[in-house]
C-alpha positions in Angstrom: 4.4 5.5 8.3 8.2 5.3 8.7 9.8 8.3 11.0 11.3 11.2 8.8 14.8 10.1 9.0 17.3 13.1 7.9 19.6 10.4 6.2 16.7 9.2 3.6 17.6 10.4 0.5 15.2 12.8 -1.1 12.8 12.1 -4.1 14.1 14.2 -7.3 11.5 12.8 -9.6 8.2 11.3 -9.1 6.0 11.1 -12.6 2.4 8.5 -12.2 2.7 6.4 -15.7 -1.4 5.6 -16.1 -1.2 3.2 -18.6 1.2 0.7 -16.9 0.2 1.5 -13.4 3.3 2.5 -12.1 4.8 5.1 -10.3 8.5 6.0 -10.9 10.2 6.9 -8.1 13.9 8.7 -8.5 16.0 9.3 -5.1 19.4 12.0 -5.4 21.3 8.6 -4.3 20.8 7.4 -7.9 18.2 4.8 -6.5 15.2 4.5 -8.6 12.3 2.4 -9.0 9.2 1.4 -10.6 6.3 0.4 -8.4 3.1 -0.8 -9.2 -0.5 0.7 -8.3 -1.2 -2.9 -6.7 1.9 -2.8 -5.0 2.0 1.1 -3.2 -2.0 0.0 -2.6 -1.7 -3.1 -0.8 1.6 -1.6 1.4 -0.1 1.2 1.8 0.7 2.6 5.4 -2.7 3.6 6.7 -3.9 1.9 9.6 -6.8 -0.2 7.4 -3.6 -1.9 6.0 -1.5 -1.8 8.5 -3.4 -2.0 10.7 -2.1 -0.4 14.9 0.6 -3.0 15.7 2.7 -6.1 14.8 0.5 -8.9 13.9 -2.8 -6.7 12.7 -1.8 -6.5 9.0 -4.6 -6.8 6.6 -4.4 -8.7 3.4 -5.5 -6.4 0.2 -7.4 -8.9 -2.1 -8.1 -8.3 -5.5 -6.4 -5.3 -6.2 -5.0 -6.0 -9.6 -6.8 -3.6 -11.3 -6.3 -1.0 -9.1 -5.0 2.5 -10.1 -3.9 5.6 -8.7 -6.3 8.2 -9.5 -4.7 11.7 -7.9 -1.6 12.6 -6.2 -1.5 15.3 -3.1 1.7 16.5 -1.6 1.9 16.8 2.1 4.3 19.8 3.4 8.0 18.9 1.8 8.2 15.0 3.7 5.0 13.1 1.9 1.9 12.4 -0.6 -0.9 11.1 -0.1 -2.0 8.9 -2.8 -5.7 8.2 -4.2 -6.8 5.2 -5.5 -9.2 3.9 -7.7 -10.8 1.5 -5.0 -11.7 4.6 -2.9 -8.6 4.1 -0.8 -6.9 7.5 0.5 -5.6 7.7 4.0 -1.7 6.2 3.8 0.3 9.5 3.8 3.6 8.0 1.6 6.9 9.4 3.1 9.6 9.6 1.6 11.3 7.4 3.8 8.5 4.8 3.6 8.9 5.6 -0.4 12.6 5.0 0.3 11.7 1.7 1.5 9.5 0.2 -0.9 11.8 1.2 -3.8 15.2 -0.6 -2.4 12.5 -3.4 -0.8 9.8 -3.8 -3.4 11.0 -7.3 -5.3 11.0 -8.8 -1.6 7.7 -7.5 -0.5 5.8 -8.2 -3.7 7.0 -12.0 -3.3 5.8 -11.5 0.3 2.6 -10.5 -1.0 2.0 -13.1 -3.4 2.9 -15.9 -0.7 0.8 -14.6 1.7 -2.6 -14.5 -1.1 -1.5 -18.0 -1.5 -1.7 -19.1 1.6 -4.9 -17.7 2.3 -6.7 -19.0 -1.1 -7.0 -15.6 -2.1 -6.5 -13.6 -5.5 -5.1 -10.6 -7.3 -8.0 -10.7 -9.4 -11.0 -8.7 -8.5 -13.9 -10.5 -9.5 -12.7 -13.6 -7.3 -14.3 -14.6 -4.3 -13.2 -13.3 -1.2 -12.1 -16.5 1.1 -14.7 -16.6 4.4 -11.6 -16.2 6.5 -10.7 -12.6 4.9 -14.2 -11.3 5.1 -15.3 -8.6 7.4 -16.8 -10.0 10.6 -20.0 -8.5 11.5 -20.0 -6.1 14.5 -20.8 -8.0 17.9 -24.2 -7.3 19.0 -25.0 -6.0 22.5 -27.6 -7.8 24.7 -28.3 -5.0 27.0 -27.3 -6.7 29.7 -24.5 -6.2 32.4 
């Protein structure tokens, strides 16, 4: 999650459109934007995405469909957003909000490259490529 930075300007409006999957987003700087479900879902800043450093970023695959199902504030800096897919532990600040509004054209191209160069789809019913699966956890052999 990015740190609560006293210069981020402040939501003023933030309304969930269900039926085009988006979320506008309104910021007293006159910045506003439209992000997609997919979008806030596969940036989302939990660690399962994110992943705990540089480097450890997991791709979200076939999350097209995706939608946000409830909206919880957290004190006066955040929300936590739920998702269709089961998906609820990115606490969204406004900073990080901030961020994907003036960023999200970049980091949806971003997106799509990288699903590209893996072989790997938007679409949920498509196969998962091997290299994106979850590895099985290491077995121990008792010995030391």
């Amino acid at each position: 999650m990015a740190g609560l930075n006293p210069d981020t300007p402040n939501p003023t409006a933030i309304t969930l459109h269900q039926r085009a999957r988006t979320l506008e987003i309104a910021f007293e700087d006159g910045v506003t934007a439209n992000l997609s479900h997919e979008l806030l879902r596969v940036y989302s800043p939990s660690a399962e995405v994110r992943g705990h450093g540089a480097g450890q970023e997991v791709l979200q695959v076939g999350k097209r469909d995706v939608e946000i199902t409830d909206i919880e504030q957290v004190g006066n800096y955040a929300v936590k957003l739920v998702f269709s897919d089961g998906h609820d532990s990115g606490l969204y600040s406004w900073d990080y909000f901030y961020e994907l509004a003036t960023g999200h054209e970049a980091l949806w191209a971003t997106y799509l490259q990288r699903l590209a160069e893996a072989g790997a789809s938007r679409d949920p019913a498509a196969p998962v490529p091997e290299a994106l699966q979850p590895k099985p956890a290491a077995k121990s052999c008792g010995k030391h």
